[in-house]
C-alpha positions in Angstrom: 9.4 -16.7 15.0 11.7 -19.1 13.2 13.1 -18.0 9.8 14.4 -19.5 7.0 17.0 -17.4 4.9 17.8 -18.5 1.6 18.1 -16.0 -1.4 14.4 -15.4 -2.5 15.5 -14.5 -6.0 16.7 -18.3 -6.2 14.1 -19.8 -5.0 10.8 -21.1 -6.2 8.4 -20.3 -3.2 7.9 -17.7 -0.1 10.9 -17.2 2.4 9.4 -17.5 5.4 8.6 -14.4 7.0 8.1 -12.3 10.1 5.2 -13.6 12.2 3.1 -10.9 11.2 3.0 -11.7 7.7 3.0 -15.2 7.5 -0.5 -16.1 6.8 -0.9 -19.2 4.8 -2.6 -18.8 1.5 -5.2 -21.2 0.1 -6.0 -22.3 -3.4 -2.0 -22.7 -4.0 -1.1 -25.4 -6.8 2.8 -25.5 -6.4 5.1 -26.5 -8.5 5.4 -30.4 -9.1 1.9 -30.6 -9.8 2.0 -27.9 -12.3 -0.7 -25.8 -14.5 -2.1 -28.2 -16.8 -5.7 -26.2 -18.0 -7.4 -23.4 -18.0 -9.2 -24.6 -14.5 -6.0 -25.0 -12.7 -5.2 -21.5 -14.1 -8.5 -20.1 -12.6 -7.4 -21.9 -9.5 -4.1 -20.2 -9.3 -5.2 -17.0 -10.1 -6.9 -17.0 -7.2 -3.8 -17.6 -5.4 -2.6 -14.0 -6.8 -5.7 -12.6 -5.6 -5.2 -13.6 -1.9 -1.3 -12.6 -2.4 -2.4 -9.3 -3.2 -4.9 -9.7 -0.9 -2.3 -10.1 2.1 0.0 -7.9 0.9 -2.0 -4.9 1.2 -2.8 -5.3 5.0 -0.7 -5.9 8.1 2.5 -4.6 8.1 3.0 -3.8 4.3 0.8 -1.1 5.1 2.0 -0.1 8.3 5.3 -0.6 9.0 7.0 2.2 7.1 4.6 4.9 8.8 5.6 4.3 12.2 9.1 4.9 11.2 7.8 8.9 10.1 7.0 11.5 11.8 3.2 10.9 12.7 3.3 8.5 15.4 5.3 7.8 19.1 5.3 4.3 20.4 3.4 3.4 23.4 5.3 1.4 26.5 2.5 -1.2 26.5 3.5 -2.2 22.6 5.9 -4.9 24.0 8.7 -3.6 22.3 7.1 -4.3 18.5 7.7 -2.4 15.7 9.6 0.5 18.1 13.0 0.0 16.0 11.9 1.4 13.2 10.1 4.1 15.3 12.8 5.2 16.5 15.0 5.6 13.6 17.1 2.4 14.2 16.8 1.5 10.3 19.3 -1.7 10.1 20.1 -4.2 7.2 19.3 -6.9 9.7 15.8 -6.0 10.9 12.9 -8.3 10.8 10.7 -5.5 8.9 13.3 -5.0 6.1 13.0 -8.3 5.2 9.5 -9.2 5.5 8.8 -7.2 3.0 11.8 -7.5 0.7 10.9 -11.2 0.5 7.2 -10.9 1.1 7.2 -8.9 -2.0 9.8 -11.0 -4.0 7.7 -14.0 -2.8 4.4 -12.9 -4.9 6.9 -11.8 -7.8 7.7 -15.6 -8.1 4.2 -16.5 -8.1 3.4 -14.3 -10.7 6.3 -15.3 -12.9 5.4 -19.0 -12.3 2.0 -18.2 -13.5 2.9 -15.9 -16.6 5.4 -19.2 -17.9 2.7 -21.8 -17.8 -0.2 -19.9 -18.4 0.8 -18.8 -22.0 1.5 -22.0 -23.7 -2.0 -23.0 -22.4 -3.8 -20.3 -23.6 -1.7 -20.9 -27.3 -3.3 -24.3 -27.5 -6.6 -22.8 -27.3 -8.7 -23.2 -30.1 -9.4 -19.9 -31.7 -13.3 -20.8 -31.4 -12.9 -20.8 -27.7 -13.6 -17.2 -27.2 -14.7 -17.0 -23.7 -11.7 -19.5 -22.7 -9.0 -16.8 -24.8 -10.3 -13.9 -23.1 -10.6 -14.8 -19.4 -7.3 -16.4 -20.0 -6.0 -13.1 -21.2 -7.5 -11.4 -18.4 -5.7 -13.8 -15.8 -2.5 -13.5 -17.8 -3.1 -9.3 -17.2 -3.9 -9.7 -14.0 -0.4 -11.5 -12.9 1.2 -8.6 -14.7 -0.5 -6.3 -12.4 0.5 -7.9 -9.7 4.0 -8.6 -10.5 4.0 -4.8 -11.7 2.5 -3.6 -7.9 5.3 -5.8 -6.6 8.0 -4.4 -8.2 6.3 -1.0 -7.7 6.5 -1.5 -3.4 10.0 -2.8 -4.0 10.9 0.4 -5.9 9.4 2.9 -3.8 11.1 1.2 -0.6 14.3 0.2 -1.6 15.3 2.6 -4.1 16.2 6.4 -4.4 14.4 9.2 -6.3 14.6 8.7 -9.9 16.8 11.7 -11.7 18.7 11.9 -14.4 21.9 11.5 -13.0 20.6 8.2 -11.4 18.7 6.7 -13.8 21.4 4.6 -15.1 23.4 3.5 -12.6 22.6 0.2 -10.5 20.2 1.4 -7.9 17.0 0.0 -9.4 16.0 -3.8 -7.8 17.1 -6.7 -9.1 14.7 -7.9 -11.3 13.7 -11.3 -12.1 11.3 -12.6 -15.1 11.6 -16.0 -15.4 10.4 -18.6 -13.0 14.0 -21.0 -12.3 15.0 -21.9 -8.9 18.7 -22.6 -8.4 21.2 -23.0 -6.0 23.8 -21.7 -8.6 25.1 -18.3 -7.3 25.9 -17.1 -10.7 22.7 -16.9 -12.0 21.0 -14.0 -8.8 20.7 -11.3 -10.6 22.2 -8.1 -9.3 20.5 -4.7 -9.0 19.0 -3.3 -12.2 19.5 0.4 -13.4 16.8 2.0 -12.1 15.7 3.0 -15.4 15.5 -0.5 -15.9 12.6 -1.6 -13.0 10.7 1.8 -14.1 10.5 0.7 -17.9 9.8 -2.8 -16.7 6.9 -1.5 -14.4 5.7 0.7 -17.1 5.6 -2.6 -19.7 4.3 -4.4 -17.1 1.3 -2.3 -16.6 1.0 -1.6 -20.6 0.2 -5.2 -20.7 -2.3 -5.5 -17.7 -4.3 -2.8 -19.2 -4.7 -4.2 -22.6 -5.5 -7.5 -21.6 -8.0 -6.1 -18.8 -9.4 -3.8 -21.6 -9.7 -6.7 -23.7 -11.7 -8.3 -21.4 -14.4 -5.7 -20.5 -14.9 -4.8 -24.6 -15.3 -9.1 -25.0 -17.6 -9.5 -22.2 -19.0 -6.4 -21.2 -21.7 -8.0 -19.4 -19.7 -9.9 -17.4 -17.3 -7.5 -16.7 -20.0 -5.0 -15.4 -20.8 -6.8 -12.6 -17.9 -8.7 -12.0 -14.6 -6.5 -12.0 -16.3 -2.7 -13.3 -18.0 -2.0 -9.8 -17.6 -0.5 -6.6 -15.8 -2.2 -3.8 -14.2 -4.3 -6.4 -12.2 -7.6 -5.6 -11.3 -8.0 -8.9 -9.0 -5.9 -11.2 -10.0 -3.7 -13.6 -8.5 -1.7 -16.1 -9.5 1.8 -14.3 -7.5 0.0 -11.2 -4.3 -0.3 -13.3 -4.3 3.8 -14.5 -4.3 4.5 -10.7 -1.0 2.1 -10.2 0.3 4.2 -13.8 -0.5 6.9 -12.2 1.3 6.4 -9.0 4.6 4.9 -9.9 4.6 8.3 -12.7 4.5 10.2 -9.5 6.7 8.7 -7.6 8.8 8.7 -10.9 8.5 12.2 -11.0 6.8 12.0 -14.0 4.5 14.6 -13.2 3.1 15.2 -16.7 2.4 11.6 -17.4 0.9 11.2 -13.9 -1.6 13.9 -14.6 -2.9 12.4 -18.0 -3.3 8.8 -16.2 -5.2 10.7 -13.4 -7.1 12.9 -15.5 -8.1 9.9 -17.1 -10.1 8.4 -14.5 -11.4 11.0 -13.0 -12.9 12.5 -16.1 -13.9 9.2 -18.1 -14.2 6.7 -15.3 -18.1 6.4 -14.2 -17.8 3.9 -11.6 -16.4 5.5 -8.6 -17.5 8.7 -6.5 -15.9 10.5 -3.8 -17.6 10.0 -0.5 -18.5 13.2 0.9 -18.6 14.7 4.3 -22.3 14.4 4.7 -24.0 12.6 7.7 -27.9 11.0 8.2 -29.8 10.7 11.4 -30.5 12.7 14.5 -27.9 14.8 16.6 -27.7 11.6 19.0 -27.8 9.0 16.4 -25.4 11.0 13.3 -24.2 8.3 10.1 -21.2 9.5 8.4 -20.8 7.2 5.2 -17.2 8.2 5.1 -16.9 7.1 8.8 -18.7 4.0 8.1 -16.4 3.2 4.9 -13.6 2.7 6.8 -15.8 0.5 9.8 -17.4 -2.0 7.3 -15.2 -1.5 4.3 -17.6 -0.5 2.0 -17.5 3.1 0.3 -18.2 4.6 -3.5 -14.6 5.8 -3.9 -12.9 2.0 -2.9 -11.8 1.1 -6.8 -10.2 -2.4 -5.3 -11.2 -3.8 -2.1 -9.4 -7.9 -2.1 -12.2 -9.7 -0.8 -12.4 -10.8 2.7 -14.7 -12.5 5.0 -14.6 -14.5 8.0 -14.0 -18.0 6.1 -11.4 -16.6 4.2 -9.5 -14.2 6.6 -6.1 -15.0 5.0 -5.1 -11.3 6.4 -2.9 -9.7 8.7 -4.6 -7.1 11.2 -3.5 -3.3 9.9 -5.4 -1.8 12.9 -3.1 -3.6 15.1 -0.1 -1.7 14.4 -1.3 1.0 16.1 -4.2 -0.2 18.7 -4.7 -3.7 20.6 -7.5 -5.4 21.1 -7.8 -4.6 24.9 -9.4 -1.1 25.3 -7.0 0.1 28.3 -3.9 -0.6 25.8 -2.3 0.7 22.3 0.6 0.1 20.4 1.6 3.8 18.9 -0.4 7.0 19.1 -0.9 9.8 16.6 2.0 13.2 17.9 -0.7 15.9 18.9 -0.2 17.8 15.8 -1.9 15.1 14.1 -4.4 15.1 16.7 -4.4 19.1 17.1 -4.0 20.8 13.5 -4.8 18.2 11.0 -8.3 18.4 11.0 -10.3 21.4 11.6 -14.1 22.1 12.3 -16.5 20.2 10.4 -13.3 17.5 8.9 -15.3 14.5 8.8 -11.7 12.8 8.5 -11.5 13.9 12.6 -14.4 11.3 13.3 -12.9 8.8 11.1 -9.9 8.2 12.1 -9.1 10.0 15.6 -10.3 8.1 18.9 -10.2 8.4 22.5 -9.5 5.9 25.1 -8.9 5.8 28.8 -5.4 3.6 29.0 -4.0 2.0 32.4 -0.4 1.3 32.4 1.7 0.4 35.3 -1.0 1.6 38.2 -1.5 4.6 36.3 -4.5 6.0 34.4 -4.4 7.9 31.5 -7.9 9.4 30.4 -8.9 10.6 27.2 -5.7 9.7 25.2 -6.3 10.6 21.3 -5.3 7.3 19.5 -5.5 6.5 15.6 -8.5 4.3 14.6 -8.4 4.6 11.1 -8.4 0.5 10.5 -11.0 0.1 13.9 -11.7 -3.5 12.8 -14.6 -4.6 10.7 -17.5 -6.4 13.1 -18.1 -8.6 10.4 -14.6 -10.2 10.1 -14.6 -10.7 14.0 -14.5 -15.0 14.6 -14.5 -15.1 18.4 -17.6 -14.1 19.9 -17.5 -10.3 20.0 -13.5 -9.9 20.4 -12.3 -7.0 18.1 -9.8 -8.7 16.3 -8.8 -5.5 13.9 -9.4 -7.0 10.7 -10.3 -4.9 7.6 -10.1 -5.6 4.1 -7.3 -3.8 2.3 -7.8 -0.5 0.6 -4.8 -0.3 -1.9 -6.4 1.6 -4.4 -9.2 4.6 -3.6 -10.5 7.4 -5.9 -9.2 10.1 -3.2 -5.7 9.5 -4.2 -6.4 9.8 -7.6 -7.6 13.7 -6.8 -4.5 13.9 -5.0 -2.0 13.1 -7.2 -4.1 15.1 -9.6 -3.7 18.4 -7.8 -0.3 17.7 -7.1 0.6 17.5 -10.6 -1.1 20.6 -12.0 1.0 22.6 -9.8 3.9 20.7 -10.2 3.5 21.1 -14.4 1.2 24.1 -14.0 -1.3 22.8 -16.4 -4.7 22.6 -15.2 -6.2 24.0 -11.8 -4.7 23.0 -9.0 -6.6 25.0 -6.9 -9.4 24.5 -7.8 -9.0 20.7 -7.4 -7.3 20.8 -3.7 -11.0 23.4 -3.4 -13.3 20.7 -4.6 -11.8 18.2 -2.9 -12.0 19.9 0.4 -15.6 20.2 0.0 -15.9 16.3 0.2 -13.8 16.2 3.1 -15.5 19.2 4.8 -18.7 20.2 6.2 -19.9 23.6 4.9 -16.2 24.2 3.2 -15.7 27.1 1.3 -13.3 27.8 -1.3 -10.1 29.6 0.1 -7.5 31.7 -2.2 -3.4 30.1 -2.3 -0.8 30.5 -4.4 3.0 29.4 -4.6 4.8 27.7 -2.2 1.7 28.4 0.0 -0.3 26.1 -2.6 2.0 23.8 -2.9 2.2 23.2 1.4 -1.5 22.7 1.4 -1.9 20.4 -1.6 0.9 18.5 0.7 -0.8 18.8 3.8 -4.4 17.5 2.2 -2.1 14.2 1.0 -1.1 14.1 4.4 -4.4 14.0 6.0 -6.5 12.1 3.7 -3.4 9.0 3.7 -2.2 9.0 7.2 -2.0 5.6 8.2 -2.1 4.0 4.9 1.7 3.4 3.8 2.3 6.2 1.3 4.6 9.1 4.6 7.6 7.5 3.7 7.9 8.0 0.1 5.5 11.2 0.2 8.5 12.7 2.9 11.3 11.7 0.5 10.0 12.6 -2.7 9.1 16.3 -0.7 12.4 16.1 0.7 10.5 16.6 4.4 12.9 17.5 7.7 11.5 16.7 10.5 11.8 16.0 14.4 9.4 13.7 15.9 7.8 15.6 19.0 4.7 14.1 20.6 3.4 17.0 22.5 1.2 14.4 24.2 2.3 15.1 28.4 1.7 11.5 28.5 5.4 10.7 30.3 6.3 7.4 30.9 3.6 5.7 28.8 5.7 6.8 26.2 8.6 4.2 24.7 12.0 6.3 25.2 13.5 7.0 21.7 10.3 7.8 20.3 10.7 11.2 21.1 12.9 13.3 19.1 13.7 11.2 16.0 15.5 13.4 13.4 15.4 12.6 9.9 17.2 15.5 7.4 15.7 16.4 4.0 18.0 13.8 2.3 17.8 11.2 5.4 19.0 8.4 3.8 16.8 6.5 5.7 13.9 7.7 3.6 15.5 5.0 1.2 15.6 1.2 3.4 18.2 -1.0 2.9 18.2 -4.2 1.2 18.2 -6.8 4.0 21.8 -8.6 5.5 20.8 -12.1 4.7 20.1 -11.3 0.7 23.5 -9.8 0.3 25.1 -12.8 2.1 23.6 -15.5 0.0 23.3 -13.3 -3.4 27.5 -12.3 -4.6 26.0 -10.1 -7.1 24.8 -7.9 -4.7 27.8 -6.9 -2.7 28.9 -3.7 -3.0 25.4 -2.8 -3.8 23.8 -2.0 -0.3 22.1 1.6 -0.2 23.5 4.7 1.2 23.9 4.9 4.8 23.9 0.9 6.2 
């Protein structure tokens, strides 16, 4: 991999990235040739689609789960990815600045976008109706995604948010306007972190009204189009789960709950899959099994489209498994594998596997590895080769009954019991309701996060924000197929690791952001 480094807050297009990341991106006007209509705005709004759509798979997703407590790294990973594994968080690390720049990268788009496309739509003609409103819906859209952007940025690179905190310079830099320069002076510097959570919540204020707008203006359109299952488009619903999220990871619990509460009591669209199954003993469908096989399920809210002509993806199965059946990159610690999913958890089926690995002259049979992203059959483009690739699922309805339950304990309004109970029973076969209360509660509504999001980029901020200790122990008697380091990796309640540091090579170019590094590098 060769890379670039420039300050990506100067500059007016992606820093080149690490090599799992760097998928080009069609449908890309750039800048000398400009946004001149409202076609070439359709046409670069479909270049923040595919940004979001390749910056929810790959290594945005994985990366910062492998560095908790979940996972030890197999010796047949060639070395990838085991740094962070093994607690060896650095300034200078590939992974820090893949996604510090891969996010910063889709931030310029958006801000390019957000600059040209308004003074188009001004010189619409008010009796251009359709033209206003899809233009408004574009314009929302590129606040959502500059909004999600800063959102990862936040809930990687900063601290939790408290009052003592809030206004002091540990936000991210934040950066509006679309102006590359090689003039030092003008990088901005870290925001407050009051700051990037007011201009999230803004940001977000403003995708909803114009994606509201657009399914009261052209309900018919919108119906099919953007208010559906399996969507690939935004929607307003989609942009209450993102309020709802960054008010959680805010802390915010009382907001969070009104944003969740929302969509799960108003929002038609979107239905938990349950734990059901069809067919005979020998020949048993699970629909939430098959959800995550062919990326299709009634609780996916946005799904960015994929198929094999437009694979502009990175493989998230891959960070754990390969596609040789004898080989994986990490496997699940055997309390993953041994007390996260009890009888009748149809979340066992789906994302636990077993496969007979060969390392080094030696068998191992029946190893337990982690299959949540298995590879979609109908995304494979060589013959029958498995080549791992799903379609992102950034936004489900589960989460939204999470964060939901979480919240009425954590403000005691509502029942959070009796959430966490109902949820169960889509998760479980034959579940009955069980009695908590307390702390005791509060450690299962934790442990039902953990289970339903393993493997889907939310441990890292989930651990901080619960201020988790842990000590990674694999229990899995699996000896030298496991990479030394793996074992044993300590992180305290306030690890400062749970907070990763802004990369070496954006403090060396950027003098406004010396002296502002994060605790602990």
């Amino acid at each position: 991999m060769k890379k670039i480094i420039y300050s990506i807050l100067a500059l007016g297009g992606l820093l080149t990235t690490s090599c799992d990341m760097n998928i080009p991106q069609p449908n890309v006007i750039d800048d000398q040739n400009g946004m001149q209509d409202v076609t070439d705005c359709l046409h670069y709004r479909n270049g923040i689609y595919n940004g979001l759509r390749s910056r929810t798979t790959g290594g945005y997703v994985y990366y910062t789960d492998l560095a908790m407590d979940q996972f030890v790294g197999s010796v047949q990973n060639g070395n990838t990815n085991n740094d962070i594994n093994t607690g060896n968080i650095t300034s200078s690390l590939d992974q820090v600045t893949s996604l510090w720049a891969g996010y910063y990268g889709g931030i310029v788009s958006a801000n390019y976008f957000l600059e040209k496309a308004q003074p188009i739509l001004d010189e619409l003609p008010v009796a251009q109706i359709a033209n206003i409103t899809e233009m408004k819906r574009y314009i929302a859209e590129a606040h959502f995604a500059r909004a999600f952007y800063y959102f990862k940025l936040t809930e990687l690179f900063c601290p939790i948010y408290t009052d003592q905190n809030k206004d002091t310079n540990v936000g991210v830099p934040l950066r509006t306007n679309y102006d590359p320069s090689s003039n030092k002076a003008t990088y901005p510097g870290r925001s407050t972190l009051y700051a990037t959570y007011k201009f999230i919540e803004d940001e977000l204020a403003l995708a909803y009204e114009g994606l509201k707008n657009y399914e009261e203006t052209l309900p018919e359109e919108a119906a099919v189009q953007s208010l559906v299952q399996n969507s690939s488009f935004l929607n307003s619903w989609i942009v209450r789960a993102l309020q709802a999220r960054t008010a959680l990871l805010k802390g915010d619990y009382a907001n969070a709950l009104v944003y969740a509460n929302d969509i799960i009591n108003n929002c038609k669209i979107y239905r938990l899959v349950d734990a059901s199954s069809t067919g005979t003993i020998l020949n048993r469908q699970y629909p939430y099994v098959k959800m995550w096989t062919t990326d299709e399920g009634s609780e996916l809210m946005f799904r960015p489209y994929v198929d094999t002509q437009e694979l502009y993806i990175s493989s998230t199965g891959g960070g754990w498994l390969k596609d040789q059946s004898d080989k994986v990159n990490f496997l699940p610690v055997a309390n993953v594998v041994n007390n996260y999913y009890g009888t009748g958890d149809v979340r066992s089926r789906a994302f636990i596997g077993t496969q007979n690995l060969f390392n080094n002259g030696s068998t191992y049979n029946g190893v337990s590895t982690f299959n949540k992203w298995p590879g979609n059959e109908s995304l494979r483009t060589v013959n029958s080769v498995n080549n791992l690739a799903n379609m992102g699922k950034p936004f489900r309805l589960s989460e939204i009954y999470l964060i939901k339950m979480e919240c009425e304990y954590m403000t005691g309004a509502g029942d959070a019991l009796g959430t966490l109970n109902n949820f169960r029973k889509y998760r479980i076969e034959k579940y009955e309701d069980l009695s908590y209360s307390g702390s005791e509660l509060l450690a299962q509504i934790q442990a039902e996060r953990t289970k339903e999001l393993i493997g889907e980029g939310f441990r890292l901020a989930d651990c901080r924000r619960w201020k988790v200790e842990f000590t990674r122990t694999s229990g899995l008697g699996l000896g030298n197929l496991i990479v030394t380091g793996s074992e044993g990796v300590h992180y305290t309640a306030d690890d400062y690791r749970y907070v990763w540091p802004i990369p070496a090579d954006e403090i060396q170019v950027n003098p406004q952001l010396v002296g502002q590094q994060n605790r602990g590098y």
